[in-house]
N, C-alpha and C positions, 0 to 999 in steps of 0.2 A: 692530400697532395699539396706540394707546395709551386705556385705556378706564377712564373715574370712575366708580367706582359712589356713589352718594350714598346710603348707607345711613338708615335709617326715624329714629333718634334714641331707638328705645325702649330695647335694651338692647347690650349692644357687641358687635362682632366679631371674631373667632370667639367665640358667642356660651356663654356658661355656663349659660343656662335654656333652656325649650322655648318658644324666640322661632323661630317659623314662617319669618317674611320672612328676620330674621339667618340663619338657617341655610341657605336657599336663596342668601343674598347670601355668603357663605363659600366653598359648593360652587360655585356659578359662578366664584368669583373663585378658583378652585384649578383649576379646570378652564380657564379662559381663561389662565393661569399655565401649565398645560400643554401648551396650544397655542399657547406662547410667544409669549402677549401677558404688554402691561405693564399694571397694573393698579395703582389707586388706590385705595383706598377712605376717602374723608369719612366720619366717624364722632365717635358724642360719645367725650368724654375717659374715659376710665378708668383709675387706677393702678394697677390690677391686671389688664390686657387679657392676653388668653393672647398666645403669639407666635404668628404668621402669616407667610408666605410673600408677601402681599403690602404696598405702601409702605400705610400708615395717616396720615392727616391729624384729627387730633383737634379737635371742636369743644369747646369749652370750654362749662357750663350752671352758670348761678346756684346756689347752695346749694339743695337738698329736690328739685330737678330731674334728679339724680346719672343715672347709669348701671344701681344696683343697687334701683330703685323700681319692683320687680317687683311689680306689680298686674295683677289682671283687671279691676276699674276701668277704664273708659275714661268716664268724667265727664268733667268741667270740666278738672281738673288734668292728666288727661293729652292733652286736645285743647292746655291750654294748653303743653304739655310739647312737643308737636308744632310748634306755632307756634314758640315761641322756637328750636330745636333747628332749622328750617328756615330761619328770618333769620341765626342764627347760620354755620349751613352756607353758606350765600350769601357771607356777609362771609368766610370762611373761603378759599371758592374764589378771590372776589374777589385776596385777600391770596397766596395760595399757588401758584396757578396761573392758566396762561396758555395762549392756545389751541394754543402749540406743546407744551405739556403733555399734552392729550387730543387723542384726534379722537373719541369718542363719551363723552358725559355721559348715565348710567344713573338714573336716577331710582325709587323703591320707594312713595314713597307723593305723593299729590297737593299735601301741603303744600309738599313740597320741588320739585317741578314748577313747580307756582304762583312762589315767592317767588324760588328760582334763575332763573326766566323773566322776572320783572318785574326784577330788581336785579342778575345777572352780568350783565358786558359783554361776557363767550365767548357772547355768546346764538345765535351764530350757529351755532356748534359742535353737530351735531346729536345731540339731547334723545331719549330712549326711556323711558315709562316704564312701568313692571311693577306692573300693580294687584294684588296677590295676596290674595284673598279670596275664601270658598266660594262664593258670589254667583254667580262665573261659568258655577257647576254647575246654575244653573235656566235654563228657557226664557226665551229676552228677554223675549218679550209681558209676564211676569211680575215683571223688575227693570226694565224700561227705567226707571221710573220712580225707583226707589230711587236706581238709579243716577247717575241725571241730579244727584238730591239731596243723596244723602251723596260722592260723588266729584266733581262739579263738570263731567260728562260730558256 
């Protein structure tokens, strides 16, 4: 099976900080590599990415948008850091691959769900994605509504 992961845009993978999702997006795509699948993973650019075991497609981001804009910060600049990194990723796949490329397109945060949804034309190619946030550890009654609001759920 050929499987994309479309990694979040915040910091690269294999990841060098204590980035949550990247590091989960590494370990699976080590372990899906052991189970001899092929593995992709869209991610932002970085020149100094560690090596990895699996293919990397690099989205390229504007100047002050980098790779290593390790903030706890989640304002403006890193929602808008999110946006452009997920239009980018889009164009990316657009340009790079093709549906005999994948058969499953992995997705990590909603923006890249969203924009890969509305603008790749693999749309057909089935989409899964992996919310990863502590949220999931309370009773619904208690997020449903968060959730509807900040994830688009």
């Amino acid at each position: 099976m050929k499987i994309c992961q479309v990694a979040t845009g915040y910091t690269s993978i294999p990841a060098k900080a204590s980035a949550a999702t990247e590091i989960v997006i590494e370990h699976l795509s080590n372990s899906l590599i052991d189970l001899a699948q092929e593995v992709t993973v869209v991610d932002i650019s970085d020149r100094e990415r560690t090596k990895s075991r699996f293919k990397v497609i690099e989205v390229a981001m504007p100047e002050g948008f980098g790779c290593s804009d390790y903030t706890h910060d989640l304002g403006i600049k890193h929602k808008l850091k999110r946006l452009i990194y997920s239009i980018n990723a889009s164009r990316a796949l657009n340009s790079k691959m093709t549906s005999k490329d994948m058969d499953i397109l992995h997705v990590h945060n909603q923006y890249n769900g969203f924009f890969i949804r509305l603008k790749y034309p693999g749309a057909k190619i089935p989409m899964i994605y992996t919310l990863h946030s502590h949220i999931w550890t309370r009773p619904w009654d208690e997020i449903k509504d968060k959730i509807k609001i900040n994830y688009w759920m």
